[in-house]
C-alpha positions as CSV (number, residue, x, y, z in Angstrom):
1,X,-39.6,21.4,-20.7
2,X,-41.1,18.4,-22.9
3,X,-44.2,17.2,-20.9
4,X,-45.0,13.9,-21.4
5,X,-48.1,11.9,-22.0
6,X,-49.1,9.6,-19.6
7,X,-50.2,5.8,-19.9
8,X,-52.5,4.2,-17.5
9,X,-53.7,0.5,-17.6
10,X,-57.1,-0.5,-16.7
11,X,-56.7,-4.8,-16.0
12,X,-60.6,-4.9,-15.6
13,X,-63.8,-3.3,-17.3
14,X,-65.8,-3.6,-13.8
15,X,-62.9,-1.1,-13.0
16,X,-63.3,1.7,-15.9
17,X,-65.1,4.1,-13.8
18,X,-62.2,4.8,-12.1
19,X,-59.4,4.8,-15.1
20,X,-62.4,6.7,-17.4
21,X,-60.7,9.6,-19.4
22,X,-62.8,11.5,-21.7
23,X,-59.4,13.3,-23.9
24,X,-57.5,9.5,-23.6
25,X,-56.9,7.0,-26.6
26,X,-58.6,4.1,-25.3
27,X,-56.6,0.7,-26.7
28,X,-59.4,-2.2,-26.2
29,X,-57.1,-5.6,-25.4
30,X,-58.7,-9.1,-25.7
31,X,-55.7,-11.6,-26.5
32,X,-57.1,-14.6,-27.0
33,X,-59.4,-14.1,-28.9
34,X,-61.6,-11.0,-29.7
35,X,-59.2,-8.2,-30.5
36,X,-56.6,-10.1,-32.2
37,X,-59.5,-11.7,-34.7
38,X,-60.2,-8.3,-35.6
39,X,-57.1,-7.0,-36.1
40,X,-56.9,-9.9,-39.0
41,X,-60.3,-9.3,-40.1
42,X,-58.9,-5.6,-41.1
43,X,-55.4,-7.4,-42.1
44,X,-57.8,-9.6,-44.9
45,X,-59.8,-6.7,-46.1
46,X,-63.0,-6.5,-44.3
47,X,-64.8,-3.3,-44.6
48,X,-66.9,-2.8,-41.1
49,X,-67.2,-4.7,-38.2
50,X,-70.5,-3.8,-36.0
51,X,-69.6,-4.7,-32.2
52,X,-72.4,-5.9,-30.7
53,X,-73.0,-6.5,-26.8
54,X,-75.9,-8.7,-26.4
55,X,-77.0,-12.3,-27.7
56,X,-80.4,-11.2,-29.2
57,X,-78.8,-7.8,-31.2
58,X,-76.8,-10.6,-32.6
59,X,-79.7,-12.6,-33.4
60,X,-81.3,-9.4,-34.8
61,X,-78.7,-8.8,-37.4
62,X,-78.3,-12.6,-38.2
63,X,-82.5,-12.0,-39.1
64,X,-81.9,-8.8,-41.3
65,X,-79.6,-10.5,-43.1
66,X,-75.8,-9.7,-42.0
67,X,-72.8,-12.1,-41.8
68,X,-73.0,-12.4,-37.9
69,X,-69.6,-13.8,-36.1
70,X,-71.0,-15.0,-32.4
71,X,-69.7,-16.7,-29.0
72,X,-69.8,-17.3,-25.5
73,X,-67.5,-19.1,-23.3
74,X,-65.7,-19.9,-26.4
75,X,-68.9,-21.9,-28.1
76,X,-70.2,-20.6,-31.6
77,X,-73.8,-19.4,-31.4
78,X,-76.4,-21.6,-32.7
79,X,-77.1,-18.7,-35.5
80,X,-73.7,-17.6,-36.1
81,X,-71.6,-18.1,-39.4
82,X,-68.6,-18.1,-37.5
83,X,-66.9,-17.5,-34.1
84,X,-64.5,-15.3,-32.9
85,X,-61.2,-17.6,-34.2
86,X,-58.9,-15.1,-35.9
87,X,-58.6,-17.9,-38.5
88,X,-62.0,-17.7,-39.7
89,X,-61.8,-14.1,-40.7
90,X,-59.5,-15.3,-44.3
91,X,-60.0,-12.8,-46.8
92,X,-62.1,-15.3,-49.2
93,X,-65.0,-14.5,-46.1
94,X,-64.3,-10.9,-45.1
95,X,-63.0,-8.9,-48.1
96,X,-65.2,-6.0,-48.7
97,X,-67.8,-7.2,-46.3
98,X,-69.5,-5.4,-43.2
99,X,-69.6,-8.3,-40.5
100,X,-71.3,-7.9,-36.6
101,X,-69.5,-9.3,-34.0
102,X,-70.6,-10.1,-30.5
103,X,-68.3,-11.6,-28.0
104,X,-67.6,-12.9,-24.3
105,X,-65.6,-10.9,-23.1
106,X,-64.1,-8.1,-26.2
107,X,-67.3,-6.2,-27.6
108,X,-69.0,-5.4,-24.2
109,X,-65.0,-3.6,-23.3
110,X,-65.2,-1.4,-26.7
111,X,-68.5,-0.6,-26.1
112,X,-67.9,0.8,-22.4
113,X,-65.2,3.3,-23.6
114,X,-67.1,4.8,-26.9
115,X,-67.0,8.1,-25.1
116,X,-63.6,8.5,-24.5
117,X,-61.4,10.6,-27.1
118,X,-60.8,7.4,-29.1
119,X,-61.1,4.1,-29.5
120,X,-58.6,1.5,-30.8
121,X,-58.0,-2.3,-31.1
122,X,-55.0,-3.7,-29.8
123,X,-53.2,-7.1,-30.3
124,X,-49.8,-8.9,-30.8
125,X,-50.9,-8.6,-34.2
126,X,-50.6,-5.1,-34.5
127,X,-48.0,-4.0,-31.6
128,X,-45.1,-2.8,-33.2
129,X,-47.9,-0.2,-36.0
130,X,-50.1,0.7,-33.1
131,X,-47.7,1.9,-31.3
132,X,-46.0,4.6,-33.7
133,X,-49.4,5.2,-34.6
134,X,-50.0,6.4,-30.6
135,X,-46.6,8.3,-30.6
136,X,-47.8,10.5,-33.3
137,X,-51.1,11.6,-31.7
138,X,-49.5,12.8,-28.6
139,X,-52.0,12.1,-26.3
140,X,-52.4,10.1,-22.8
141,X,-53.2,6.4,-23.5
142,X,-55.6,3.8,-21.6
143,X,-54.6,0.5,-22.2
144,X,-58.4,-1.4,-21.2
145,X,-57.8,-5.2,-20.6
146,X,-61.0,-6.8,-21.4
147,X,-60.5,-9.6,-18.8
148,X,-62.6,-12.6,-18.3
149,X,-66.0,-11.7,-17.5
150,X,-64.4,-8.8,-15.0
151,X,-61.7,-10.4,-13.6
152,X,-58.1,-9.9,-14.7
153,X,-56.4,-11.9,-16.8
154,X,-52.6,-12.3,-18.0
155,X,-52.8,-12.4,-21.4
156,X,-54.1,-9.0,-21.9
157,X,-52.4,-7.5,-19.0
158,X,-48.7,-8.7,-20.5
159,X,-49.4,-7.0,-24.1
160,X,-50.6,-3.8,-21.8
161,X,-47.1,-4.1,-20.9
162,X,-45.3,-5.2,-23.7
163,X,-47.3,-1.6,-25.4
164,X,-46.5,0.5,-22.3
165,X,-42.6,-0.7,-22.4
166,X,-42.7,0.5,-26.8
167,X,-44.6,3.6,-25.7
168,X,-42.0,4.7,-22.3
169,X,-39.2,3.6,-24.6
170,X,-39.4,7.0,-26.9
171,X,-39.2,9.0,-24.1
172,X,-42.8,10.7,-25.1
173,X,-44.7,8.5,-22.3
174,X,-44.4,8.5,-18.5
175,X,-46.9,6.3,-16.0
176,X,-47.4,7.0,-12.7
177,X,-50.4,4.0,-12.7
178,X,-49.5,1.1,-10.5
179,X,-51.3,-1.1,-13.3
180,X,-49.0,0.1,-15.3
181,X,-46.1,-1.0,-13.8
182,X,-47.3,-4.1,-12.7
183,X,-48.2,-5.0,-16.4
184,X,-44.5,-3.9,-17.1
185,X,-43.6,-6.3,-14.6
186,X,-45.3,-9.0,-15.9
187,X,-44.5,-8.5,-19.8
188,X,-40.5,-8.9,-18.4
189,X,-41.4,-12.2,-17.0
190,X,-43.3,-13.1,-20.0
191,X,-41.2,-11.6,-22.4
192,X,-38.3,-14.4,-22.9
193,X,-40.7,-16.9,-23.7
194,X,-44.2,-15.8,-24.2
195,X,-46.2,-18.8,-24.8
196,X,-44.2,-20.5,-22.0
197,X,-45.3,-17.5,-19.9
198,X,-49.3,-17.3,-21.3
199,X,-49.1,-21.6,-20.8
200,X,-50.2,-20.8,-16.9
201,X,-53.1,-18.3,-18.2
202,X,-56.8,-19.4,-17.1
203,X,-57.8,-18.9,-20.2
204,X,-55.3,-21.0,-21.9
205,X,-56.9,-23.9,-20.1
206,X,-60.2,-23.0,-21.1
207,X,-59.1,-22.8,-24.9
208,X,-57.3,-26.3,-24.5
209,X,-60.3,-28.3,-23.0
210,X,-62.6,-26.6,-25.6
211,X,-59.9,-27.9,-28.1
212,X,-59.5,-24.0,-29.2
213,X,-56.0,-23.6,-28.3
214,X,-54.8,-23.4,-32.1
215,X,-54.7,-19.8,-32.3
216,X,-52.2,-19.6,-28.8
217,X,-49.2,-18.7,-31.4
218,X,-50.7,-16.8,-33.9
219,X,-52.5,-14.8,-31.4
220,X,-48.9,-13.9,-29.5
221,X,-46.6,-13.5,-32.2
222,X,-46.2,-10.1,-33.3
223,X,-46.5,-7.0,-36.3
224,X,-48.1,-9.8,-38.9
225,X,-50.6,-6.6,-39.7
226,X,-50.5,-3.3,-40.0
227,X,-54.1,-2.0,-39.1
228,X,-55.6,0.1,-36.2
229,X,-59.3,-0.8,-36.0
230,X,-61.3,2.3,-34.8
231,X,-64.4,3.1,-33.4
232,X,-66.9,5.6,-35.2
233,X,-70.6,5.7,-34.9
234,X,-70.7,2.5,-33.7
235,X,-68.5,0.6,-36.1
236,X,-65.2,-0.6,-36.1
237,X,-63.1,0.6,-39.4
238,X,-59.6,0.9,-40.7
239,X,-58.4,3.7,-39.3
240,X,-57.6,5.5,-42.8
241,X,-60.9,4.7,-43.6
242,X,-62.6,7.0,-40.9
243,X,-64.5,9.9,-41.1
244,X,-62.7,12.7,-39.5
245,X,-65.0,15.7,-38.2
């Protein structure tokens, strides 16, 4: 009998405790804008990215001298080169070149599940190569939703789906998590017209009175890289370019 592996999805970090699963692959999903800026960060050639939680370790790398990329609420930090807009990481700035990153809502998730079996960056960006990626390591998946400062928040919790629909879909994945289906649920609705569907997102407002709503498309339109950002020591890398013990 082929046993399957299971998928769970987590909408919330405030609720990791309970979803926490030490043998998992833990896929870290911030939409709009974390996760999908890294995923083209890797797509244009940059070598490390150090996730950061805090303000001041960001300010403490911007004083030793690394390329710090830095916000809150959307706003770039006084000290930063950059902020987390997947269109600042262009290959003429990232190619080759170890940046620290420190965000809202996206670093402090990665950060909380660096103990798990895994850890890996999920977007739009990278859907359709994540996913066979997953399928080949045979192993139960969390999908963590980074949120919006705890609370849920449809734009990460309709890729959970749209991943947990490609995952059930080769008959290697089963889910008997509620999120789960309720982020299957809402990827259906979403799913004929997605930036119709994300228009009614929170966040979507916040990004269009901050006058960062530019990246809405790009940030929802899938497979433009082929890249799984991992987690090792502390760092986020290509995932060919890890160190495997």
């Amino acid at each position: 009998m082929h046993i399957k592996n299971k998928i769970e999805v987590c909408f919330s970090p405030a609720v990791f405790q309970y979803y926490k699963d030490s043998n998992a692959i833990v896929v870290v999903i911030d939409i709009l804008r974390a996760t999908s800026a890294i995923c083209n960060a890797f797509q244009n050639g940059v070598e490390k990215l150090i996730p950061v939680k805090t303000i001041d370790e960001a300010r403490e790398y911007k004083k030793k001298g690394y390329i710090v990329a830095a916000e809150r609420d959307g706003y770039v930090l006084d000290f930063a080169d950059f902020g987390n807009s997947p269109f600042n990481f262009t290959e003429e700035r990232v190619k080759g070149k170890t940046i620290v990153y420190s965000t809202t809502n996206g670093t402090q998730a990665i950060q909380m599940a660096e103990s798990c079996y895994m850890v890996v960056i999920g977007s739009f960006l990278n859907l359709s190569y994540l996913c066979n990626w997953l399928v080949k390591q045979e192993r139960d998946v969390l999908l963590l939703c980074a949120g919006w400062k705890n609370k849920f928040n449809l734009e990460d919790s309709v890729l959970a789906g749209a991943i947990s629909e490609k995952l059930i879909a080769t008959n290697n994945y089963s889910t008997m998590c509620d999120s789960a289906v309720a982020s299957l649920d809402l990827w259906s609705l979403a799913k004929p017209d997605i930036l119709g569907y994300i228009d009614k997102a929170a966040h979507r407002t916040r990004l269009r009175e901050k006058g960062l709503d530019d990246v809405l498309e790009f940030c929802h339109t899938p497979d433009s890289a082929n890249v799984i950002p991992v987690l090792e020591n502390g760092f986020l890398v290509e995932i060919g370019k890890r160190h495997i013990k």
